[in-house]
Backbone as CSV, one residue per row, in Angstrom:
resi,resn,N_x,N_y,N_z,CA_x,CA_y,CA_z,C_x,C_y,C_z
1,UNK,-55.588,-37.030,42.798,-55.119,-36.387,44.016,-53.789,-35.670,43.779
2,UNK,-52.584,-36.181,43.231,-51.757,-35.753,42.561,-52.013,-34.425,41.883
3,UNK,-52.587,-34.656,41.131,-52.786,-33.466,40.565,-53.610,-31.948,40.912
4,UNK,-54.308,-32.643,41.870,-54.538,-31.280,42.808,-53.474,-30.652,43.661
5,UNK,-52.645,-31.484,44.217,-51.790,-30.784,44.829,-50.630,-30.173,43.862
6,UNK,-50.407,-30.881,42.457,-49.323,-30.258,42.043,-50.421,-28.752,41.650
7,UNK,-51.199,-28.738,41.017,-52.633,-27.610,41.101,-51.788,-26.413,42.285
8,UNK,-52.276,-26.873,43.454,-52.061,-25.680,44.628,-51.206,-25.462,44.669
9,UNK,-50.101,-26.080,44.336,-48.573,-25.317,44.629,-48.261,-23.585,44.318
10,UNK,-48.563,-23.224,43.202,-48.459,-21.935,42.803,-49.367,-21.236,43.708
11,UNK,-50.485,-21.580,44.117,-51.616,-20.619,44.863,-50.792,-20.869,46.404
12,UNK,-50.244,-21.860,46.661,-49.861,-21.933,48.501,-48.563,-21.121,48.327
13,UNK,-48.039,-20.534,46.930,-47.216,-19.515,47.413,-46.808,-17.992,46.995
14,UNK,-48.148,-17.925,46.480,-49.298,-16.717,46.679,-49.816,-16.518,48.025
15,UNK,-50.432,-17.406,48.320,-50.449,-17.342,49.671,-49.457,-16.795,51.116
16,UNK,-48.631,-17.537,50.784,-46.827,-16.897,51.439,-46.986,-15.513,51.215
17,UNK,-47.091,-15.205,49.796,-47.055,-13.596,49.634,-47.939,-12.852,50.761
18,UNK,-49.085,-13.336,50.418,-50.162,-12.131,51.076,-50.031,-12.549,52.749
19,UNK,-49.709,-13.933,52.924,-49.681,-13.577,54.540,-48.424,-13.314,55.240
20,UNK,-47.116,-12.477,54.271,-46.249,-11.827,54.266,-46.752,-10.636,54.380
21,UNK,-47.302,-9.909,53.762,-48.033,-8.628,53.618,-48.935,-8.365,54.830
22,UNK,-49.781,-9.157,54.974,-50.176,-8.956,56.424,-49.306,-9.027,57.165
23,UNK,-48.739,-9.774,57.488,-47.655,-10.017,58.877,-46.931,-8.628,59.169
24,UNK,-46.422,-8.011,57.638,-45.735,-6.340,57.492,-46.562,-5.786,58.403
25,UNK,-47.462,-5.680,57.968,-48.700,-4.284,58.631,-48.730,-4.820,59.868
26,UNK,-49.160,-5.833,60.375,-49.212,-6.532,61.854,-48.159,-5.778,62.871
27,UNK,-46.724,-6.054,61.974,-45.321,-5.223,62.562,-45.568,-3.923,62.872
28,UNK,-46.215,-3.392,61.591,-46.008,-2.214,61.520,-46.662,-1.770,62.668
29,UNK,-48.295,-1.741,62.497,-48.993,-1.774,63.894,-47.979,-1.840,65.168
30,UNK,-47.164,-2.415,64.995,-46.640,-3.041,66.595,-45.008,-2.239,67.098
31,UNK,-44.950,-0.998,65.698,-43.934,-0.319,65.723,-42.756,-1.478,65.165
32,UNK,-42.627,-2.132,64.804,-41.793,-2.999,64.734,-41.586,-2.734,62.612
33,UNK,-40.870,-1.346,62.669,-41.028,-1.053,61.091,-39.700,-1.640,60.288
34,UNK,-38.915,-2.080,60.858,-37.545,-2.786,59.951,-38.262,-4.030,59.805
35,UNK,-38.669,-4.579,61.102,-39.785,-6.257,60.674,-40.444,-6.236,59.486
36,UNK,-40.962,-5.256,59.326,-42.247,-5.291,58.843,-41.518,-4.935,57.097
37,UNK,-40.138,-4.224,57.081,-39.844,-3.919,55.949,-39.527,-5.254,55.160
38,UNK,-38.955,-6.291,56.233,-38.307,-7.450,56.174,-39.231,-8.291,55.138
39,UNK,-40.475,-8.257,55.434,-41.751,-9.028,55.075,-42.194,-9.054,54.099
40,UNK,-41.594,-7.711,53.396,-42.375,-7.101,52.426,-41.420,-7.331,51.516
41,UNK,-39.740,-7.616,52.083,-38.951,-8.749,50.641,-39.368,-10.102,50.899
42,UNK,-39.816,-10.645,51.739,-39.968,-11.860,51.730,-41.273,-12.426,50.825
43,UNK,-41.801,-11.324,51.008,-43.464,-11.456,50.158,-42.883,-11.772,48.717
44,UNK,-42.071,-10.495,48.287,-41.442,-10.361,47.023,-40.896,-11.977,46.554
45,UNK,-40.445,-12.578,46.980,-39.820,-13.697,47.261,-40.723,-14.911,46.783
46,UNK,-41.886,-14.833,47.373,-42.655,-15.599,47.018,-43.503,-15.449,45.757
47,UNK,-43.700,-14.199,45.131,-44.324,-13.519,44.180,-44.086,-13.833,42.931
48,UNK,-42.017,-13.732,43.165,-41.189,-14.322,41.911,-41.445,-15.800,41.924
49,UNK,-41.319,-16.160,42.476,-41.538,-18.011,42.750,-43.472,-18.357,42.155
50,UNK,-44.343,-17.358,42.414,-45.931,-18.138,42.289,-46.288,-18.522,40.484
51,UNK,-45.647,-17.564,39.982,-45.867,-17.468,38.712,-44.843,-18.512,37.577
52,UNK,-43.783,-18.273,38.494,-42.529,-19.446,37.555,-42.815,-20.664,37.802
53,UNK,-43.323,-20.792,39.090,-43.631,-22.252,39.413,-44.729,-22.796,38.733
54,UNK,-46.176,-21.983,38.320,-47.558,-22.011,37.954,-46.816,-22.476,35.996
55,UNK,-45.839,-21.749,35.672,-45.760,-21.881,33.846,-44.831,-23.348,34.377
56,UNK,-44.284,-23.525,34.952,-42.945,-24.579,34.954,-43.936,-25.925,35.341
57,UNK,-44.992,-25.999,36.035,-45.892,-27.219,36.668,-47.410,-26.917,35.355
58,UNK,-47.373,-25.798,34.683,-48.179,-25.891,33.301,-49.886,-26.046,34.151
59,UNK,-49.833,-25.191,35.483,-51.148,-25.025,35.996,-51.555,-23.752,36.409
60,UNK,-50.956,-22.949,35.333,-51.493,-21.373,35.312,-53.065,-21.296,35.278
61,UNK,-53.826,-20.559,36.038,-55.117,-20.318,36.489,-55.583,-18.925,36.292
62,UNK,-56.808,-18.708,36.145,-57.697,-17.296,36.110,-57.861,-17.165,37.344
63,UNK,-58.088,-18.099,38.584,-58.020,-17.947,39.279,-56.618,-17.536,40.528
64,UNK,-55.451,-18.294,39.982,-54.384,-18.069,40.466,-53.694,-16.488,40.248
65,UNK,-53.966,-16.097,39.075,-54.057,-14.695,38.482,-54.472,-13.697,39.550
66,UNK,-55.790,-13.891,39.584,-56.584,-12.409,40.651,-56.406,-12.865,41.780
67,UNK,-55.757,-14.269,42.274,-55.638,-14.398,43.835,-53.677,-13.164,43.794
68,UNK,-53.402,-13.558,42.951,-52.033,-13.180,42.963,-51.859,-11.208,43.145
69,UNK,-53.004,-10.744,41.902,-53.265,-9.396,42.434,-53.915,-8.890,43.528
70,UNK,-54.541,-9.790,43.923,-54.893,-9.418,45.405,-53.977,-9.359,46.752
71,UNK,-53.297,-10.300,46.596,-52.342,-10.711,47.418,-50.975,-9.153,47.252
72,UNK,-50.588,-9.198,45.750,-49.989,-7.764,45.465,-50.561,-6.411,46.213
73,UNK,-51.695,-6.142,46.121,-51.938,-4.738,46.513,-51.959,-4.776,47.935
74,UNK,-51.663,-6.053,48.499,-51.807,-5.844,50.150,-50.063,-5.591,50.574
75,UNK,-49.227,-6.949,49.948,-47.877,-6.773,50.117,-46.933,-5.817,49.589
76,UNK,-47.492,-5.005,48.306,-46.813,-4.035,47.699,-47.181,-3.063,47.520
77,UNK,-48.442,-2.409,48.187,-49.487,-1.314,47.979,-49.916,-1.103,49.137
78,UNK,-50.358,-1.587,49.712,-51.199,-1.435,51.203,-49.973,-1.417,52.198
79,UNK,-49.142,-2.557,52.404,-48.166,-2.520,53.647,-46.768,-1.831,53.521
80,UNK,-46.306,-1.145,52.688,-45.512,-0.276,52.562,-45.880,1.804,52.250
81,UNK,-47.136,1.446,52.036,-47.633,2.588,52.009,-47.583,2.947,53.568
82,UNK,-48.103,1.767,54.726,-48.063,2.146,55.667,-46.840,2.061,56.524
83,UNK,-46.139,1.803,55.993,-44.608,1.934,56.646,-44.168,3.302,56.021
84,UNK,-44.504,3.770,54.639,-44.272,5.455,54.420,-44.705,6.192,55.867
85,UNK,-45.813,5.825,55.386,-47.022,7.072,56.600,-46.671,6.666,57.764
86,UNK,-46.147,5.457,58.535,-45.594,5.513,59.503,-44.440,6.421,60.266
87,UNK,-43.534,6.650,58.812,-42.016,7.460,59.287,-42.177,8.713,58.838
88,UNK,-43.264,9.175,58.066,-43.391,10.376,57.490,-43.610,11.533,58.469
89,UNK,-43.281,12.586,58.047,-43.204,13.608,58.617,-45.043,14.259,58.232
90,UNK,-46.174,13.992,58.910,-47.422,14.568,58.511,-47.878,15.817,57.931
91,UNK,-48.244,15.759,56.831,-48.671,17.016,55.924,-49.756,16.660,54.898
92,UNK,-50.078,17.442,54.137,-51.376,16.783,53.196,-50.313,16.482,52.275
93,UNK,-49.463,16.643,52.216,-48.599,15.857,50.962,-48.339,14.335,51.030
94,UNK,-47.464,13.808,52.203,-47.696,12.783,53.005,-49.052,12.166,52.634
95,UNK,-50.156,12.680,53.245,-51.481,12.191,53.018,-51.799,11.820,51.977
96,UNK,-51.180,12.512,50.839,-51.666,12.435,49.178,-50.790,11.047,48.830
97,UNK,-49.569,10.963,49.280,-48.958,10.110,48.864,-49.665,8.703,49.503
98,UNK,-49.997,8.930,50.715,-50.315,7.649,51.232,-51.628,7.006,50.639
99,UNK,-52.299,8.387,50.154,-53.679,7.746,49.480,-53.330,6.707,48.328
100,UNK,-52.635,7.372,47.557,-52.549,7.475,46.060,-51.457,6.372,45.862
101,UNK,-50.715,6.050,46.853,-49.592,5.311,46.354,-51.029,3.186,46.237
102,UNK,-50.985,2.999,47.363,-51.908,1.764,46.814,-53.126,1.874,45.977
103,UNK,-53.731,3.113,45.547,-55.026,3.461,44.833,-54.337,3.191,43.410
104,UNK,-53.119,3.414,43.319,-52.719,3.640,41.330,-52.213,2.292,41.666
105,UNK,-52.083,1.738,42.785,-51.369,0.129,42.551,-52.722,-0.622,42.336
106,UNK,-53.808,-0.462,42.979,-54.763,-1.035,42.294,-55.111,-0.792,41.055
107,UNK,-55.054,0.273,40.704,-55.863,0.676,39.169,-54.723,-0.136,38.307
108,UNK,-53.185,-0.012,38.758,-52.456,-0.826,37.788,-53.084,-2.524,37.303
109,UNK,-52.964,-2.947,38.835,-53.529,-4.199,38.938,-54.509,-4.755,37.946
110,UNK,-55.659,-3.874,37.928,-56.940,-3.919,37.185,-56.613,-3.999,36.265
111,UNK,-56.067,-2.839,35.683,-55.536,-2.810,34.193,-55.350,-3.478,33.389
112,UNK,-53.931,-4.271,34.256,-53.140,-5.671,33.909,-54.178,-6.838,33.866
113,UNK,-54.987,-7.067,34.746,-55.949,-8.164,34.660,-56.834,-7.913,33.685
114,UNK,-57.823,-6.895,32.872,-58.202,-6.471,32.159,-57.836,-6.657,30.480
115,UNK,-56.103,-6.233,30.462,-55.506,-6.138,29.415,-53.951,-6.511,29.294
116,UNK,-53.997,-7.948,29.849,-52.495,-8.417,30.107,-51.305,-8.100,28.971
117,UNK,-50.174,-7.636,28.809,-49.610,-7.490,28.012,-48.710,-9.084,27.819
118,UNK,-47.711,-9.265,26.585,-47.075,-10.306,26.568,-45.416,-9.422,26.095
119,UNK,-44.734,-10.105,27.084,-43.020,-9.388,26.729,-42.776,-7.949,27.206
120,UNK,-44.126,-7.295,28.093,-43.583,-5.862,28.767,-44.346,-6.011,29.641
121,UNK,-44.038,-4.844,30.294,-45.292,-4.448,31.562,-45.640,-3.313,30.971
122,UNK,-47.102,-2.644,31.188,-47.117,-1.178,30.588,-47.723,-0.793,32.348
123,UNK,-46.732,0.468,32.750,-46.752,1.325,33.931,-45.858,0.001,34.843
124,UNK,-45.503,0.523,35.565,-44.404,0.246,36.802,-45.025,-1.021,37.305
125,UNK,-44.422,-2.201,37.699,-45.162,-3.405,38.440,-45.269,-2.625,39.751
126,UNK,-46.708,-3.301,40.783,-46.382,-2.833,41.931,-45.576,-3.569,42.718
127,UNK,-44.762,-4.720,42.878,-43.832,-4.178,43.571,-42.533,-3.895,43.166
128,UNK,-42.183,-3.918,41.910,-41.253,-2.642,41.657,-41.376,-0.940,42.078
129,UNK,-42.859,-1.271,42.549,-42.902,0.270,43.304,-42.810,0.177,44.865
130,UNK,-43.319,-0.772,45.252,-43.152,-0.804,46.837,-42.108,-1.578,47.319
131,UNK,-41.568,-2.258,46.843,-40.084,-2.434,47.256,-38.716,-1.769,47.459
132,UNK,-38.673,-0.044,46.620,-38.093,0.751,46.903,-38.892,1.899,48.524
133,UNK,-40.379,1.394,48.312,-40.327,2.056,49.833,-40.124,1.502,51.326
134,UNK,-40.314,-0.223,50.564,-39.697,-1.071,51.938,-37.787,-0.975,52.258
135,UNK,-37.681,-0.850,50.830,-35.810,-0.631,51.382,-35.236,1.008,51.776
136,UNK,-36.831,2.194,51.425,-36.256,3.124,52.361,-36.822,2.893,53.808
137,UNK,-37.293,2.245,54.215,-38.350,1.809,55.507,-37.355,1.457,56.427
138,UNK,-36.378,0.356,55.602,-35.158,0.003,56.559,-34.242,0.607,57.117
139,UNK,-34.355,2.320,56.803,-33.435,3.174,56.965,-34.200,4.301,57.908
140,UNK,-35.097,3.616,57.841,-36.480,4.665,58.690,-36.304,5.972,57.797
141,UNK,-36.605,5.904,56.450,-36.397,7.222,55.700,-37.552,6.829,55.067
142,UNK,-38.368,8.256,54.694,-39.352,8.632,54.110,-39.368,9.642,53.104
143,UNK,-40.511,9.519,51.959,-39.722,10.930,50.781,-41.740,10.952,50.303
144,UNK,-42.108,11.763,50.636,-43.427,11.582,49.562,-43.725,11.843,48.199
145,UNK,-42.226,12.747,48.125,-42.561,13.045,46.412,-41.999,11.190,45.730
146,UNK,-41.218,10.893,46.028,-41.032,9.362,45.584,-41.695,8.564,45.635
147,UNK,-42.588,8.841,47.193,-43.927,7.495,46.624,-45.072,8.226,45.587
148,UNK,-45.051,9.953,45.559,-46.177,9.849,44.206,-45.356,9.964,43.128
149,UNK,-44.239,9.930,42.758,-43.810,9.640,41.461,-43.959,8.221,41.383
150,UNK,-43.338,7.116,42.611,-43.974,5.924,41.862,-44.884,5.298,41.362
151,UNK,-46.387,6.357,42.451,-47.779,5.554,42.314,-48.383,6.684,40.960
152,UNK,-47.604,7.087,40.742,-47.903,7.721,39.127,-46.742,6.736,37.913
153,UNK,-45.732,6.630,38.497,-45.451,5.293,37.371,-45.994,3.900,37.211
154,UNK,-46.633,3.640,38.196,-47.362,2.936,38.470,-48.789,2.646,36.987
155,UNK,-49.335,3.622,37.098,-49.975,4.171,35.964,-49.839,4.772,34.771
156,UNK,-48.833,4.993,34.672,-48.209,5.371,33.172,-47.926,4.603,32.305
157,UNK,-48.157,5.122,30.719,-48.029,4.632,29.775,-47.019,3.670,29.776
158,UNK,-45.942,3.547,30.417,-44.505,4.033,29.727,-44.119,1.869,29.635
159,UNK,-43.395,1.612,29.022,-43.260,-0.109,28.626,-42.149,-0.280,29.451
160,UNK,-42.266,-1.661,30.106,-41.198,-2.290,31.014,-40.730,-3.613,30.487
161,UNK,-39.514,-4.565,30.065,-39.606,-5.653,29.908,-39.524,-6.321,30.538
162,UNK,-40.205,-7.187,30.330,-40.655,-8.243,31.429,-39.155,-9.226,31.576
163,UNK,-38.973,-9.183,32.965,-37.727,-10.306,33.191,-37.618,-11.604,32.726
């Protein structure tokens, strides 16, 4: 019994993440876009914590893994994309960005699950990309060329070291 629960610990705060990420969009929905920016560090919060806790308790999972990217593309891809498109000024540029910014956070995602690296990231973590659009969110500022440069670093070659 013990050991199932020390087990769930890392997944119950994965969990935190993604029903952080929802809760954002919930806000957002509700006009409530500084809330909702709020959520989307708090998600972050839990994100850093699912994985340190999972190597430190030595119950890293395949499963804890793809619950964790799932949980990512909602809190760092999906609910800040819609806090962009919320404050944005509407154009097909806007539009492009809003597509494209969680579409390359998934393809990152995949990637990474596919072909995990060890000691870098290769292309931008997502939420090293959506955390610069939740802290322009708090300012009610919007930029679309910044969310498609991120959701194109997102996907790029380029090596990150891992913290």
């Amino acid at each position: 019994m013990y050991n199932q629960i020390v087990k769930a610990i890392p997944n119950l705060l994965t969990i935190g993440n993604l029903v952080c990420g929802v809760l954002s969009i919930t806000l957002n929905m509700n006009s409530l876009l500084k809330e909702a920016c709020i959520f989307i560090f708090i998600s972050a919060f839990f994100d850093l914590l699912d994985g340190r806790v999972a190597r430190k308790l030595k119950v890293n999972s395949e499963f804890g893994v793809e619950l964790d990217s799932l949980a990512d593309i909602v809190s760092f891809g999906v609910a800040p994309a819609l806090i962009f498109y919320s404050i944005a000024t509407p154009s097909i540029l806007t539009s492009l960005a809003f597509i494209l910014f969680p579409t390359m956070g998934a393809l990152r995602l995949a990637k990474f699950s596919v072909k995990p690296t060890i000691g870098y990231f290769k292309g931008l973590p997502i939420p090293a990309a959506g955390l610069p659009l939740a802290f322009m969110g708090l300012f009610l500022y919007s930029n679309a060329w910044i969310t498609l440069i991120l959701a194109i670093l997102m996907v790029s070659p380029i090596r990150i070291k891992k913290l």
